[in-house]
C-alpha positions as CSV (number, residue, x, y, z in Angstrom):
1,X,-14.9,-8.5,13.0
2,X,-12.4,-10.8,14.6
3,X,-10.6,-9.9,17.9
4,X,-7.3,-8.5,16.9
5,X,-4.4,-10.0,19.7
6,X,-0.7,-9.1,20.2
7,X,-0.5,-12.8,19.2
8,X,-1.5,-11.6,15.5
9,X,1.7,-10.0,13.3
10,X,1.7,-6.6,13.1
11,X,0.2,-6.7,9.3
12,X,-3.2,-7.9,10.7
13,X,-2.9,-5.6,13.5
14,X,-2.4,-2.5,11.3
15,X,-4.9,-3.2,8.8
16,X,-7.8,-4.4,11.7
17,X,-7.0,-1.8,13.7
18,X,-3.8,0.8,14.0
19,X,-4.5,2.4,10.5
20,X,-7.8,3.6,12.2
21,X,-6.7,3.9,15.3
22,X,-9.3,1.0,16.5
23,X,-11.8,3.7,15.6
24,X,-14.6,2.4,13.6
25,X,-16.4,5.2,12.7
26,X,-13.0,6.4,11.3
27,X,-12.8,3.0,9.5
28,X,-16.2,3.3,7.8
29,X,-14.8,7.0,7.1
30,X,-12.1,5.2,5.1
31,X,-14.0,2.6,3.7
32,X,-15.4,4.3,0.7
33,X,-12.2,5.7,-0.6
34,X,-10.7,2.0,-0.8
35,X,-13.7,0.4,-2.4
36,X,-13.0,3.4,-5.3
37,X,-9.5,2.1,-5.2
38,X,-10.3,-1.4,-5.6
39,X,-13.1,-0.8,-8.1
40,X,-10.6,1.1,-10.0
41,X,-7.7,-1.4,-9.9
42,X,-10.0,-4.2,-11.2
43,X,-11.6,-1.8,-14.0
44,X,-8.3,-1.5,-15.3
45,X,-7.5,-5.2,-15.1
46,X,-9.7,-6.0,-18.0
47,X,-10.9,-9.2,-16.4
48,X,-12.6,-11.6,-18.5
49,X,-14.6,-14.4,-17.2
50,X,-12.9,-17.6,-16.5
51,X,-9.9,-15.6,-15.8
52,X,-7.0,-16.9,-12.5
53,X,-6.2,-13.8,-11.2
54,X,-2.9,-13.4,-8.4
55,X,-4.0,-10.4,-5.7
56,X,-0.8,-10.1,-4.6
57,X,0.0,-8.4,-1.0
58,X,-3.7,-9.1,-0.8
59,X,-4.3,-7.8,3.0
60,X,-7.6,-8.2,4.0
61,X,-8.8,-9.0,0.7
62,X,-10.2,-6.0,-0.8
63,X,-9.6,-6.7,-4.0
64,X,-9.4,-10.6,-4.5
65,X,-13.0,-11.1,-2.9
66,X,-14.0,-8.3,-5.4
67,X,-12.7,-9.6,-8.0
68,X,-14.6,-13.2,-7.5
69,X,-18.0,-11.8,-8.9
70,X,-16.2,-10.2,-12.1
71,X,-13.9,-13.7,-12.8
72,X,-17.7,-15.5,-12.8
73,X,-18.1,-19.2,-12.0
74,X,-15.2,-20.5,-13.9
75,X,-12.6,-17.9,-12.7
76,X,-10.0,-18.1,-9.7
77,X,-8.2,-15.5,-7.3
78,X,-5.2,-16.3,-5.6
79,X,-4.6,-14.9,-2.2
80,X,-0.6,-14.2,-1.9
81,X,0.4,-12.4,1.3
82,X,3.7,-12.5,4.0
83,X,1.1,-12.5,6.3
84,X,-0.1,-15.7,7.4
85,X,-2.6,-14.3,9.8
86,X,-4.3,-11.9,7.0
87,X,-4.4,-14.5,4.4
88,X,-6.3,-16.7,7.3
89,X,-8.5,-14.0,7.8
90,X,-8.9,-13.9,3.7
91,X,-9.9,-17.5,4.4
92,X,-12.1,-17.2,6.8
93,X,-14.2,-14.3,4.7
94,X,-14.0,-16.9,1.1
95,X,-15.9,-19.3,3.6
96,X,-18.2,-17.3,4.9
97,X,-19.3,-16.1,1.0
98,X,-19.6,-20.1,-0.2
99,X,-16.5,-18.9,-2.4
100,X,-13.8,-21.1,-0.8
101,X,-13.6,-23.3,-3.5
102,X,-12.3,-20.7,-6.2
103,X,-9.9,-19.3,-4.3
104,X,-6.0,-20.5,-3.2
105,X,-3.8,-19.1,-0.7
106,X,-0.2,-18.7,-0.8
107,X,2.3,-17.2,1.7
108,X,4.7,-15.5,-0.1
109,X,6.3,-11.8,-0.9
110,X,6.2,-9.9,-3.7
111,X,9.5,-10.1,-4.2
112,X,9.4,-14.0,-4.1
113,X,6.1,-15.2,-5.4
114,X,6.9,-19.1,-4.1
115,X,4.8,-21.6,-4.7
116,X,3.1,-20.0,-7.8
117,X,4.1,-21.7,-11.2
118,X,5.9,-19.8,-14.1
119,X,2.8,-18.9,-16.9
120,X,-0.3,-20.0,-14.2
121,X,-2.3,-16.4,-14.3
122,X,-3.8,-14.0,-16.6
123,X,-3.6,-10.7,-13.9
124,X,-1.6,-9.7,-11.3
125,X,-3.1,-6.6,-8.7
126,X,-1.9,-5.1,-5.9
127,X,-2.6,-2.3,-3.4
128,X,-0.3,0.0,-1.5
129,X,2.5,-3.4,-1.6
130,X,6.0,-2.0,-3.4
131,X,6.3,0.6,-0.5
132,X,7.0,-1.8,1.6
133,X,9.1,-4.2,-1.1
134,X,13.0,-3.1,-1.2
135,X,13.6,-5.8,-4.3
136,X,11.3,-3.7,-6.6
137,X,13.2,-4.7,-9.6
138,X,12.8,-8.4,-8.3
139,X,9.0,-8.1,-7.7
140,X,8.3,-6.6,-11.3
141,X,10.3,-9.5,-12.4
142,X,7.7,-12.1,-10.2
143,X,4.9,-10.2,-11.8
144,X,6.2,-11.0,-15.2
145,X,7.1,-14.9,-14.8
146,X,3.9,-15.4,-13.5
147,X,1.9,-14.6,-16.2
148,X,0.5,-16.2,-19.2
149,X,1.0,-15.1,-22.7
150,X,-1.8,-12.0,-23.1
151,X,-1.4,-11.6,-19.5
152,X,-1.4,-7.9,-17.4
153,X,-0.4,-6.2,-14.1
154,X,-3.0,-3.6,-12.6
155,X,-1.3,-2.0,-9.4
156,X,-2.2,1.4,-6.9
157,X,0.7,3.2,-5.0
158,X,1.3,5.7,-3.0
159,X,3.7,8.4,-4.1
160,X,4.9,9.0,-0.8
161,X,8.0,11.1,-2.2
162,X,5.6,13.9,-3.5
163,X,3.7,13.7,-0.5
164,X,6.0,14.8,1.7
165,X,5.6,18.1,3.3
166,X,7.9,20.9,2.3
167,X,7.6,23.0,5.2
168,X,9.0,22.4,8.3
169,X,6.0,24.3,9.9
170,X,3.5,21.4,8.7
171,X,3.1,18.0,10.4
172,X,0.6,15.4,9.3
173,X,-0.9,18.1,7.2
174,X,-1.3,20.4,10.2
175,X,-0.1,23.9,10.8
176,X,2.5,23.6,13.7
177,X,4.7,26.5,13.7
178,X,4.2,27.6,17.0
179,X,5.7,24.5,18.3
180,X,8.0,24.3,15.6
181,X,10.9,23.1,17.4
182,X,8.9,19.7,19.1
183,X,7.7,19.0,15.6
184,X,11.3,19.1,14.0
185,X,12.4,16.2,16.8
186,X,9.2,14.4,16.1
187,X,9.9,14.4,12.2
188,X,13.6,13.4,12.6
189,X,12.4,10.6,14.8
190,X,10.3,10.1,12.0
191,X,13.3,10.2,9.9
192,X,15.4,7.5,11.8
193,X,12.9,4.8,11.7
194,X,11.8,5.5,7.6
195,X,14.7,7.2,6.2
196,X,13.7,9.5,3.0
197,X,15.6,8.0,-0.2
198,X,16.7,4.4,1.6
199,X,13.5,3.1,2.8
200,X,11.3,1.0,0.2
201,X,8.2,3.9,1.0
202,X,10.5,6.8,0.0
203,X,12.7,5.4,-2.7
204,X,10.8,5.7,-6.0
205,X,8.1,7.9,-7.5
206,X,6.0,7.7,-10.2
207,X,8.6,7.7,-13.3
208,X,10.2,4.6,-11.8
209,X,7.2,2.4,-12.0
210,X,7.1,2.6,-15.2
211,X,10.9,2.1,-15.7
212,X,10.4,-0.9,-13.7
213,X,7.4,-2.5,-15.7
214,X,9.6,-1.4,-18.7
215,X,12.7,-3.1,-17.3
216,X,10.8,-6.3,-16.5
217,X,9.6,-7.1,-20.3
218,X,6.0,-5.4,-20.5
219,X,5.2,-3.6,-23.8
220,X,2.0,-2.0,-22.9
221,X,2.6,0.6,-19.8
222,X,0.3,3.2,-18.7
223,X,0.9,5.1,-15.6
224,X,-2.0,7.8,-14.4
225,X,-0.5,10.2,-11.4
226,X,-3.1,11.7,-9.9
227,X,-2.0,14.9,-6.8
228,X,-4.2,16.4,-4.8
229,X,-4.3,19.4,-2.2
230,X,-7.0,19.5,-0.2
231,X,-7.1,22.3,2.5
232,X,-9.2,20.4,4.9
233,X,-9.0,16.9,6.7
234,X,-11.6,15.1,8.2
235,X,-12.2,15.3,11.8
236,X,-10.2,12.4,14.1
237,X,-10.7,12.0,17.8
238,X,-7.4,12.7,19.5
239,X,-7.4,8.8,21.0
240,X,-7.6,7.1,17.8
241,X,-5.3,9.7,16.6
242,X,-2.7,9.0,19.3
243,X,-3.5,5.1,18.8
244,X,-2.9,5.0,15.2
245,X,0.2,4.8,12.7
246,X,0.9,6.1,9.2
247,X,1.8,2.2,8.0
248,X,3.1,-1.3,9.9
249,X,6.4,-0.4,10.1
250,X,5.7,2.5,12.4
251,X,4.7,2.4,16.0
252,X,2.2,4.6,16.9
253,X,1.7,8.2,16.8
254,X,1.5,8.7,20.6
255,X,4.3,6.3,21.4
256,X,6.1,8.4,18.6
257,X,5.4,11.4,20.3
258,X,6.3,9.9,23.8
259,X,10.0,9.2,22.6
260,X,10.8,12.0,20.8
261,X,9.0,15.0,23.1
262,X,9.8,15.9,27.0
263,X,6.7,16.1,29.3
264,X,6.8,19.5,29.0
265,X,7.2,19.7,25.1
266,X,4.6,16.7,24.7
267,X,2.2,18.8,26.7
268,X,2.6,21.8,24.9
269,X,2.7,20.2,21.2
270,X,-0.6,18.1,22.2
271,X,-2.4,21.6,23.5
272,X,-1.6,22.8,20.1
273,X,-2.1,20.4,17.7
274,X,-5.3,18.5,19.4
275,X,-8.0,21.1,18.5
276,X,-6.4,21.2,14.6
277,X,-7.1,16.8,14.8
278,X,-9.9,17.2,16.1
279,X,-11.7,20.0,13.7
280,X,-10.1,18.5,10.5
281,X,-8.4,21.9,10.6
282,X,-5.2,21.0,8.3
283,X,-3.6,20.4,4.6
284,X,-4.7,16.7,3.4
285,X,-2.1,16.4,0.5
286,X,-2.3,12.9,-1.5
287,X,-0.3,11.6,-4.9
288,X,-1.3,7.8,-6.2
289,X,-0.2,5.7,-9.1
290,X,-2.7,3.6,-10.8
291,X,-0.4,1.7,-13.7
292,X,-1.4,-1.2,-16.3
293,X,1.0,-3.1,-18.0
294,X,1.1,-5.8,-20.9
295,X,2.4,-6.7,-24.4
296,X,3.5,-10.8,-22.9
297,X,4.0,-12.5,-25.4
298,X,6.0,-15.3,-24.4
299,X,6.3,-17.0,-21.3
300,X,9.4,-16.8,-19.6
301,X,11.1,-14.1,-21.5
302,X,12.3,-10.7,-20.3
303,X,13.9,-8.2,-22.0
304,X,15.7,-5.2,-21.0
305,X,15.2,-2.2,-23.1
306,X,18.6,-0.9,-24.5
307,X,20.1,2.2,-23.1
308,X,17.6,2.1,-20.1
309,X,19.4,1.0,-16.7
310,X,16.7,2.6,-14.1
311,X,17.8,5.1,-11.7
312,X,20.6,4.6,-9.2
313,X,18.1,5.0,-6.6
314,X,16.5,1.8,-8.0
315,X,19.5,0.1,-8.6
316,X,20.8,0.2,-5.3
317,X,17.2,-1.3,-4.0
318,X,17.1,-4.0,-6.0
C-alpha cells in the first residue's frame, strides 16, 4: 500500500485511510463486505465478453479491476473518477496486473462524464458515488448518453435517509443517553456540516432512484432495498475510532468531537461512549440500493415519462 500524504486530495486520503481510521485490521474487517458489493454490482451487470464497461466514481478500483477478468481479453474498463490521485493509484494497480493496456482513465464527475463519447459503452457501475453528486438528474442523464443501444446501468447506494437514527439517545449506533445533552451538540455539528434534506447524502431515498433512471429514458428498472438492524457492531479501537470519518466530506470524528464538546463534556462523553466502541456494544443499522436499468434503444434519445416530474426534493438538486 502506497504512503498516503496531505499532498494527496482528500478522496485518496478517505478511501486509504480515514474510512478505517488508518487501522488495517479494521480495513481487512471491511474488506469482505465490499468484495460482496462489488461481486454483486457486476452480477447484475450482465457482462458479456468483449464488453467496454464505464466504472464510474471508480475509487480505488474495486469494481473496474474486477470486472477485467469477467469482460475477457477483448473487453475494456474505463476508470472515471474527480480524483486524479485515486485514478493514478487505479493506474498504478492495472500495471502491476499486466492489464494496463485494456483499461482508460478519465477525470471526470458523474455529473459531467467529459471526455467520454456519446454511444461508446455497454455498462455503466458505480459504488456509493450519487451521495456525493448534487446534479443527480444530470448524472442519470450522463449514464444514459453514454451508452450504446442494449446498453445498462448497475449501481449500489447508501440509503442514508433511512439510516438515520430516530432517537436522540443513539449516536453512531451507540446508546448515549446518559450524556445525552454532549451528543445532541455533536449531532447538530453534524448537522451544520451535512444538512439532512439539502446535502447530496441526505436528499433522496430509494423511490427516487428509480424516478431518476425513469426520468432519464431507461425502460427496464429494478431497484432491490435491502434494511437491516443489527444489535451489535464490531469492535473498533478507540484511536482509529477518533481517527476516522463517516465519508470525505467530514473531518474526523475526534476533531468533530473536539469542536463541538468542552473539555469537561469531551471527557465525560469519551468515558462513556469508549467502552461501547470498543466492545462492539451498539445498534449497526444499514439500508442499500442495488438498481439495474435498461430498455436503450436508441442512442441519444431521452424521454420523459408523462405526468412524472420527480419530487421537489429532486428537483431543486438538479
Amino acid at each position: 500500500m502506497s504512503a498516503v500524504t496531505d499532498t494527496h486530495d482528500r478522496w485518496y486520503r478517505w478511501l486509504r485511510e480515514v474510512r478505517h481510521g488508518g487501522d488495517s485490521a479494521q480495513l481487512e474487517q471491511l474488506r469482505p463486505e465490499l468484495e460482496a458489493i462489488r461481486d454483486r454490482v457486476l452480477d447484475r451487470a450482465s457482462l458479456r465478453p468483449g464488453d467496454t464497461l464505464l466504472d464510474v466514481g471508480t475509487g480505488d478500483g474495486l469494481i473496474a479491476v474486477g470486472a477485467l477478468d469477467r469482460l475477457g481479453p477483448s473487453g475494456r474498463v474505463i476508470f472515471s473518477d474527480i480524483s486524479a490521485d485515486l485514478l493514478e493509484h487505479c493506474r498504478a494497480a492495472a500495471t502491476e496486473a499486466g492489464e494496463l493496456s485494456r483499461c482508460d482513465f478519465v477525470t471526470a464527475s458523474a455529473d459531467n462524464l467529459a471526455g467520454i463519447a456519446d454511444s461508446s459503452v455497454d455498462v455503466v457501475t458505480a459504488r456509493s458515488v450519487l451521495i456525493y453528486v448534487a446534479a443527480k438528474t444530470g448524472a442519470f442523464a450522463e449514464f444514459r448518453r453514454v451508452l450504446r443501444p442494449g446498453g445498462r446501468i448497475s449501481i449500489f447506494e447508501p440509503i442514508n435517509t433511512l439510516m438515520q437514527e430516530c432517537d436522540a439517545g443513539v449516536f453512531y449506533g451507540y446508546d448515549v443517553r446518559p450524556v445525552a445533552e454532549s451528543a445532541a451538540k455533536v449531532q447538530a455539528r453534524f448537522a451544520a456540516l451535512q444538512p439532512p434534506g439539502r446535502d447530496p447524502m441526505l436528499d433522496f431515498d430509494d423511490r427516487d432512484l428509480v424516478r431518476l433512471a425513469e426520468l432519464a429514458g431507461f425502460a427496464d428498472v429494478r431497484l432491490d432495498l435491502e434494511v437491516s438492524v443489527r444489535r451489535t457492531r464490531p469492535p473498533v479501537p478507540w484511536d482509529a475510532f477518533l481517527r476516522s470519518s463517516g465519508n470525505p466530506n467530514l473531518p474526523p470524528l475526534g476533531l468533530m468531537l473536539e469542536e463541538a464538546l468542552t473539555p469537561a463534556e469531551l471527557a465525560a462523553f469519551t468515558g462513556h461512549l469508549r467502552p461501547l466502541v470498543e466492545a462492539g456494544d451498539g445498534t449497526d443499522r444499514r439500508a442499500v440500493a442495488y438498481l439495474t436499468a435498461g430498455g436503450i434503444d436508441a442512442p441519444g434519445v431521452t424521454t420523459w415519462p408523462s405526468g412524472c416530474m420527480g419530487s421537489a426534493r429532486l428537483a431543486s438538486s438538479s
